[in-house]
VOVEXVO-714894 format. One record per atom (N, C-alpha, C, O): atom name; residue in one letter; y, x, z; residue number from 0. Coordinates in Angstrom, 2 decimals, decimal comma, padded with zeros to 5 digits. Each point is the difference from the previous one (the first is absolute). Layout:
site:code:north:east:up:pos
CA:a:Y:X:Z:NUM
...
This chain:
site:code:north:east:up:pos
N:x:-014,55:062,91:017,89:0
CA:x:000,19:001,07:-000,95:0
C:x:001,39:000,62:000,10:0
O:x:000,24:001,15:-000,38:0
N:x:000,67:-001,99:000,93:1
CA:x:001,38:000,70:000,35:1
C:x:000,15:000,76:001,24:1
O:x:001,09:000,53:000,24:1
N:x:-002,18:-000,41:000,66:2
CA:x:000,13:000,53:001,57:2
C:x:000,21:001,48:-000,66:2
O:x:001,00:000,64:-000,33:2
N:x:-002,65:-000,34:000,27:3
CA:x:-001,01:001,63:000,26:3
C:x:000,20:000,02:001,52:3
O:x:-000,10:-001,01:000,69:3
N:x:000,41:002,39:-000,15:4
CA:x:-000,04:000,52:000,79:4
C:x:000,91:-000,33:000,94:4
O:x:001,06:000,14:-000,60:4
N:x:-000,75:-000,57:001,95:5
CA:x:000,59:-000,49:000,70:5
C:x:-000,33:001,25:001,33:5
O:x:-001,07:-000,18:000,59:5
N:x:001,87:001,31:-000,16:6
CA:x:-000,41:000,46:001,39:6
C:x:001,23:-000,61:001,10:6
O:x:001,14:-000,47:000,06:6
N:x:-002,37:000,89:000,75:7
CA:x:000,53:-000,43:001,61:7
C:x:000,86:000,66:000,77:7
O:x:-000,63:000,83:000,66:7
N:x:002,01:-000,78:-000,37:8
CA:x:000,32:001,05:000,13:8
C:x:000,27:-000,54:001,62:8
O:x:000,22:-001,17:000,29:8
N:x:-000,28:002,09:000,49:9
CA:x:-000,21:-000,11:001,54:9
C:x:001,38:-000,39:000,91:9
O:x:001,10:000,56:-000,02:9
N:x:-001,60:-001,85:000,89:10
CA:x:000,89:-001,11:000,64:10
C:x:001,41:000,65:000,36:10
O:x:000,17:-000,57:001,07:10
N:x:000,61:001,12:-001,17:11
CA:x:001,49:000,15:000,14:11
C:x:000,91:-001,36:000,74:11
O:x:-000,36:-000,84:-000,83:11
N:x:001,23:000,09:001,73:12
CA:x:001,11:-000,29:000,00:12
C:x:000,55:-000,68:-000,98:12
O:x:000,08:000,73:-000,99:12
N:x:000,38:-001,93:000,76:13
CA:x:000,35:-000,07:-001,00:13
C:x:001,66:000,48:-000,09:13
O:x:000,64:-000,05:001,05:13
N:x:-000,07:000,44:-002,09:14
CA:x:001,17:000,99:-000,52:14
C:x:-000,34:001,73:000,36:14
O:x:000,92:000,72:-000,39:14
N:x:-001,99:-000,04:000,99:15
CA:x:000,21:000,76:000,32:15
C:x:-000,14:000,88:-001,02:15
O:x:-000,82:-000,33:-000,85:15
N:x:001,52:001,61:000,66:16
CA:x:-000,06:000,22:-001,33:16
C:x:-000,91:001,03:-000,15:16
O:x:000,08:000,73:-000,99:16
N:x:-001,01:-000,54:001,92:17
CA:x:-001,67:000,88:-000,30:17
C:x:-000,70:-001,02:-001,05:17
O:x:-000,78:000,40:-000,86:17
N:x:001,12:-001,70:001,03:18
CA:x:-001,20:-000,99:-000,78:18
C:x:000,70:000,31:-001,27:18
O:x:-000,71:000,01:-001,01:18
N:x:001,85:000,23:000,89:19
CA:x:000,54:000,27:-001,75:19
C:x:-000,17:001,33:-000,78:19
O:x:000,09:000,21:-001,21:19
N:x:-000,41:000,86:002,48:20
CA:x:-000,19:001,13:-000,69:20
C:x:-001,56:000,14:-000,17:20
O:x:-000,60:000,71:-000,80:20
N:x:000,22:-001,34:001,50:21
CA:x:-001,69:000,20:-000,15:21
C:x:-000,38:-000,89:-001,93:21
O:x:-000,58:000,57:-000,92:21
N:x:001,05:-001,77:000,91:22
CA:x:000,07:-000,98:-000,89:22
C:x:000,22:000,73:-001,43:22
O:x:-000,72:-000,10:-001,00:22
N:x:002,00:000,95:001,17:23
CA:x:000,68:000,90:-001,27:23
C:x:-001,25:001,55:000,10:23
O:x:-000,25:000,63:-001,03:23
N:x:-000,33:-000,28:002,28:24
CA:x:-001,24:001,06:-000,14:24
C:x:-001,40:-000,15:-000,89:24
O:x:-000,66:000,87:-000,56:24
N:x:000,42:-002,60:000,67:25
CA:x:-001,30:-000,45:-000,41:25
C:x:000,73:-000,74:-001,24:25
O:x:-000,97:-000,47:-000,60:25
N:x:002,01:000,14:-000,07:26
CA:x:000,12:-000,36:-001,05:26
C:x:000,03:001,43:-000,95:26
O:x:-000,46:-000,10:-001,14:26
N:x:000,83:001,01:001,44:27
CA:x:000,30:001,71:-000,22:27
C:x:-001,32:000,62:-000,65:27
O:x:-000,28:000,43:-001,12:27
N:x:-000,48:-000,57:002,47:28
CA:x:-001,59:000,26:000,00:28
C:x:-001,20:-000,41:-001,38:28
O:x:-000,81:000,75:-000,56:28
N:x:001,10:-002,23:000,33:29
CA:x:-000,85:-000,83:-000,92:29
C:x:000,77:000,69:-000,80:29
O:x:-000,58:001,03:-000,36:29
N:x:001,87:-001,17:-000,16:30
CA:x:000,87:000,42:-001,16:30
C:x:-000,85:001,56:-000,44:30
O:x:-000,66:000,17:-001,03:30
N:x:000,86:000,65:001,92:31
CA:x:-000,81:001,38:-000,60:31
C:x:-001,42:-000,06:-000,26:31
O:x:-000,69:000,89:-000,50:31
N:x:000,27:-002,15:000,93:32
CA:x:-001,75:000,21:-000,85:32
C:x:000,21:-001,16:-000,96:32
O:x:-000,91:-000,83:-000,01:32
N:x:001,77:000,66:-000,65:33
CA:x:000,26:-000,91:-000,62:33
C:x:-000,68:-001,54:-000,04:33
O:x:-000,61:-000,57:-000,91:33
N:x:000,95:000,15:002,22:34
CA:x:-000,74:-001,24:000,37:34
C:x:001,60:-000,77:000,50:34
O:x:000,52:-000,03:001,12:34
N:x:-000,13:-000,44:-002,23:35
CA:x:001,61:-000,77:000,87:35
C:x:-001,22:-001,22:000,53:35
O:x:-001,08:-000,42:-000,41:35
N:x:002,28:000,12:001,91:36
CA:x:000,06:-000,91:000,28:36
C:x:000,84:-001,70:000,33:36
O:x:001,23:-000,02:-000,02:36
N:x:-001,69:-000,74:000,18:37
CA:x:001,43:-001,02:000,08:37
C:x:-000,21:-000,97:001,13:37
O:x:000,41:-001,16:-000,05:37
N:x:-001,13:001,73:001,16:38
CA:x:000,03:-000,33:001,54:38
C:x:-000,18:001,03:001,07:38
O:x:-000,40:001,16:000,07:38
N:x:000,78:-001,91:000,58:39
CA:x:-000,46:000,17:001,67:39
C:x:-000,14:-000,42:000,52:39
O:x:000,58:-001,09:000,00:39
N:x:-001,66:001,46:001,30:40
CA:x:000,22:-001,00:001,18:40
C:x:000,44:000,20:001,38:40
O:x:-000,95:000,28:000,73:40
N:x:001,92:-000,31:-000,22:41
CA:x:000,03:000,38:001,22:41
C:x:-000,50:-000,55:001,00:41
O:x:000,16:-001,19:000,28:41
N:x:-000,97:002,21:000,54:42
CA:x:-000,92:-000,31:001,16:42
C:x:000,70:-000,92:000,94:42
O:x:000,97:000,46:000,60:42
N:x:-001,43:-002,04:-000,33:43
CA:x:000,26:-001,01:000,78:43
C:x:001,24:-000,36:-000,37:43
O:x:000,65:-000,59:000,87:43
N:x:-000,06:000,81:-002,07:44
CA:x:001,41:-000,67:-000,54:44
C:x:-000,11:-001,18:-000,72:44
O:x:-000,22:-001,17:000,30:44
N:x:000,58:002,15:-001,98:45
CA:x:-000,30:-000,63:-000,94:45
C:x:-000,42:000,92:-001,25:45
O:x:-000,17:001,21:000,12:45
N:x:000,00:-002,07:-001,60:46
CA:x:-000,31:000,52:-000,79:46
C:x:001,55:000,66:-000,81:46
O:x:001,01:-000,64:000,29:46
N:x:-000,80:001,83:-001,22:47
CA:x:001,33:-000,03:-000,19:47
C:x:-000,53:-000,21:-001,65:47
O:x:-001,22:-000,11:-000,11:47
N:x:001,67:000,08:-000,61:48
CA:x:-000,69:-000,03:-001,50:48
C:x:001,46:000,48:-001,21:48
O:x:001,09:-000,28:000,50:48
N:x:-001,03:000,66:-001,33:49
CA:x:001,04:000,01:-001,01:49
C:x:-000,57:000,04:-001,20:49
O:x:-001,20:000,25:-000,05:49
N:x:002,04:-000,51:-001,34:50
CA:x:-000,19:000,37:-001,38:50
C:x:001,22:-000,26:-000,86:50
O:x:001,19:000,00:000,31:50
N:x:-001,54:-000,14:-000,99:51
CA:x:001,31:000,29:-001,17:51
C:x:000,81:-001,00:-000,22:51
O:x:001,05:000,08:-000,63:51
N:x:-001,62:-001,30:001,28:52
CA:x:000,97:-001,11:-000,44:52
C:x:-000,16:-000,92:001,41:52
O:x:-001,16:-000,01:000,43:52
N:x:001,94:-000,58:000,18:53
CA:x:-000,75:-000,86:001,17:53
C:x:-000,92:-000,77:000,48:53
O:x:-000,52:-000,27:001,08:53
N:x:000,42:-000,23:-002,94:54
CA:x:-000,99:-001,36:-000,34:54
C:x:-001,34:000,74:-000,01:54
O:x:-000,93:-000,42:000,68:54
N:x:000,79:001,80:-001,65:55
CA:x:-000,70:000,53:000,50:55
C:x:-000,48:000,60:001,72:55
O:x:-001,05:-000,33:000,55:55
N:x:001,75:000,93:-000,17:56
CA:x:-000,55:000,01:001,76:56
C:x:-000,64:-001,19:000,40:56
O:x:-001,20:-000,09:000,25:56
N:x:002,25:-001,05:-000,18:57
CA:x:-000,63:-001,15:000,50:57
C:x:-001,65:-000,40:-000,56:57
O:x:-000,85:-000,43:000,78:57
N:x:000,60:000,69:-002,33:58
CA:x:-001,04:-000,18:000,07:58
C:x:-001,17:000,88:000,46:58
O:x:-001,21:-000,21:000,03:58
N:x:001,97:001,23:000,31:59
CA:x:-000,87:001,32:000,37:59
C:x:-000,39:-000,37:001,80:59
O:x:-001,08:000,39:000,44:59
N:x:001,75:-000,89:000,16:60
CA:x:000,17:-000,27:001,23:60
C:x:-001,25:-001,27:000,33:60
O:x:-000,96:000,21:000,74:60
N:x:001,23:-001,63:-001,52:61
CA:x:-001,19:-000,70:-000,58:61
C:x:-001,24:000,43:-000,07:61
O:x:-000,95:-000,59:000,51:61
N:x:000,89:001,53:-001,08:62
CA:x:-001,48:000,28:-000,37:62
C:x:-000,41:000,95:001,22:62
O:x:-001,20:000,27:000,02:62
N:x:001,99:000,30:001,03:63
CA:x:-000,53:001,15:000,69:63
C:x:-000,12:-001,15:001,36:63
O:x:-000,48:000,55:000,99:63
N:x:000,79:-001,89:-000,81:64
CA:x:000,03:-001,29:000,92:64
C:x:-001,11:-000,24:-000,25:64
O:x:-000,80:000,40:000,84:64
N:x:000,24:-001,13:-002,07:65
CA:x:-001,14:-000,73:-000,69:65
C:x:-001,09:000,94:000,22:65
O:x:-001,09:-000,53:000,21:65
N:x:001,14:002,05:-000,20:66
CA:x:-000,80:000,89:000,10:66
C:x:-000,51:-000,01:001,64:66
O:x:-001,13:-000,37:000,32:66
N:x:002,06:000,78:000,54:67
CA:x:000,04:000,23:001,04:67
C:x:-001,09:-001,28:000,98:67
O:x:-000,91:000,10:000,81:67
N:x:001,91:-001,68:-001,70:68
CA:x:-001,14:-000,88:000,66:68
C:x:-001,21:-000,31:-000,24:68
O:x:-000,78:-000,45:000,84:68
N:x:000,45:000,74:-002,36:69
CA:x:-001,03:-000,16:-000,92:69
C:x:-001,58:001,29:001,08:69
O:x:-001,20:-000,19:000,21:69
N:x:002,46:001,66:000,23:70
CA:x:-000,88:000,84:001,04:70
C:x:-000,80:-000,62:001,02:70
O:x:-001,22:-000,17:000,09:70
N:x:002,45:-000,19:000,86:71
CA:x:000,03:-000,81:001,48:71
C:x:-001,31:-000,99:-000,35:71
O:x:-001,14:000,39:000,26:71
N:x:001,32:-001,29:-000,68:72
CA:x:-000,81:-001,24:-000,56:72
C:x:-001,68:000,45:-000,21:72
O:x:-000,97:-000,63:000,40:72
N:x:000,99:001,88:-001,13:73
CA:x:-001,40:000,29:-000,39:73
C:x:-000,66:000,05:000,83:73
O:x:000,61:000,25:001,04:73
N:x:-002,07:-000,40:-000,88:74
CA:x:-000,72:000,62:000,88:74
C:x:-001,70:-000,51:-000,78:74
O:x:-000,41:-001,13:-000,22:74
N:x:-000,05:002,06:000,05:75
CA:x:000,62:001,53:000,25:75
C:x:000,44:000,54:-000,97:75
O:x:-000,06:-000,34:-001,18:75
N:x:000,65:001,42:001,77:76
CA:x:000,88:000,53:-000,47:76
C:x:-000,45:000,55:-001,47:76
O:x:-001,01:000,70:000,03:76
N:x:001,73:-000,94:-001,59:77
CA:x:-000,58:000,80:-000,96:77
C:x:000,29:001,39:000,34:77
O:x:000,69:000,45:000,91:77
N:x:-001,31:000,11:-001,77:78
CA:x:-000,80:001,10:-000,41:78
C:x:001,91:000,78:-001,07:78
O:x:000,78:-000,66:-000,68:78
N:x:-000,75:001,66:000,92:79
CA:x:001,13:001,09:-000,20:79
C:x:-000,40:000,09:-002,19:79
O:x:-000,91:000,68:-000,48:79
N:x:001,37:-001,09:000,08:80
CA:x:000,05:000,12:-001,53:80
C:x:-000,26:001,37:-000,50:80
O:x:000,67:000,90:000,51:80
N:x:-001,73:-000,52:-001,63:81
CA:x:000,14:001,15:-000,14:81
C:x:000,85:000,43:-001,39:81
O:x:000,37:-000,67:-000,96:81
N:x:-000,22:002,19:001,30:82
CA:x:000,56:000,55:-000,96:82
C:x:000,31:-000,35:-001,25:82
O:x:001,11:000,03:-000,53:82
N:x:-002,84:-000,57:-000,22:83
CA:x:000,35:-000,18:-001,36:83
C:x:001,07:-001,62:-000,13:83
O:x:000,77:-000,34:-000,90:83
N:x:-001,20:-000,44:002,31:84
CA:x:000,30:-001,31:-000,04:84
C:x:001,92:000,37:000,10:84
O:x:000,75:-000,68:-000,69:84
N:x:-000,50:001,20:001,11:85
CA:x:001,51:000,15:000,48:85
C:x:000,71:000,86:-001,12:85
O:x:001,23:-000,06:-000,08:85
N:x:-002,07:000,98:-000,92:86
CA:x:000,83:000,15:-001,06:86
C:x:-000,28:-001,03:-001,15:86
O:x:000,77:000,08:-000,97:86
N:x:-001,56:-000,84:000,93:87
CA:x:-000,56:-001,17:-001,23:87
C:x:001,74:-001,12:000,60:87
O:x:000,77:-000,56:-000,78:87
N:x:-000,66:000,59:002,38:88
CA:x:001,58:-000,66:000,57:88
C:x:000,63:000,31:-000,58:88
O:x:000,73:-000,75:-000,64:88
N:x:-000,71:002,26:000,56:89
CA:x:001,37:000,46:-000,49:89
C:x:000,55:-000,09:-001,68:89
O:x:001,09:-000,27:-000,49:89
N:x:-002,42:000,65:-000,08:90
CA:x:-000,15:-000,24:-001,80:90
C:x:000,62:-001,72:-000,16:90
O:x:001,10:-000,33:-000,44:90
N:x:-001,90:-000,33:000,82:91
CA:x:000,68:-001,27:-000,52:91
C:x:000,95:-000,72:000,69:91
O:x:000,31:-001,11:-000,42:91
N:x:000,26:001,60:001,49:92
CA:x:000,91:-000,45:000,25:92
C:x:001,62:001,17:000,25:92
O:x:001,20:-000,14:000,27:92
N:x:-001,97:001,00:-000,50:93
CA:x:001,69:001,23:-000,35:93
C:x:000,59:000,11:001,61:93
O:x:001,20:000,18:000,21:93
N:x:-001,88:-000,27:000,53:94
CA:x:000,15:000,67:001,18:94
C:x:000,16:001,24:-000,21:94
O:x:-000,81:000,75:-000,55:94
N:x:002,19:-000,38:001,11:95
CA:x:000,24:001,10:000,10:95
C:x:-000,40:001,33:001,32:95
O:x:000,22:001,21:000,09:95
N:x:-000,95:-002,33:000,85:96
CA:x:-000,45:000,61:001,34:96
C:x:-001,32:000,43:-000,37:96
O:x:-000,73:000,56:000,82:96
């Protein structure tokens, strides 16, 4: 419930500073449809994650791990949550994504 939306933003170098302007483009992007986000992932890196407090990130980071293996692990693969299911997420748990 702390992820939402996580995009992929495409394999860069690591330090190179296309991967930071792309990162600040797609955090930009969600911001104007008013969908904040509080990850990323960079293609064959890592995940980058932030929030308001560290303890927060860290647990934000947690849950996008647990998610990720909880994916990997499935098979098969579930089924994409719908709409009403992902705002009933958001109502009781104050997701802001």
């Amino acid at each position: 419930m702390k992820v939402g939306h996580v995009p992929l933003i495409p394999y860069h170098r690591p330090g190179n500073p296309r991967a930071a302007s792309l990162v600040a483009q797609v955090i930009a992007s969600y911001g104007e449809r008013g969908t904040p986000i509080r990850a990323v992932m960079l293609e064959r890196l890592c995940p980058n994650v932030w929030h308001d407090t560290p303890a927060a990130a860290m647990a934000t980071l947690e849950e996008l791990q647990d998610t990720a293996r909880l994916w990997t692990l499935s098979k098969p693969k579930p089924a994409l949550l719908a709409d009403i299911q992902i705002y009933e997420l958001r109502q009781t748990f104050g997701a802001r994504w």
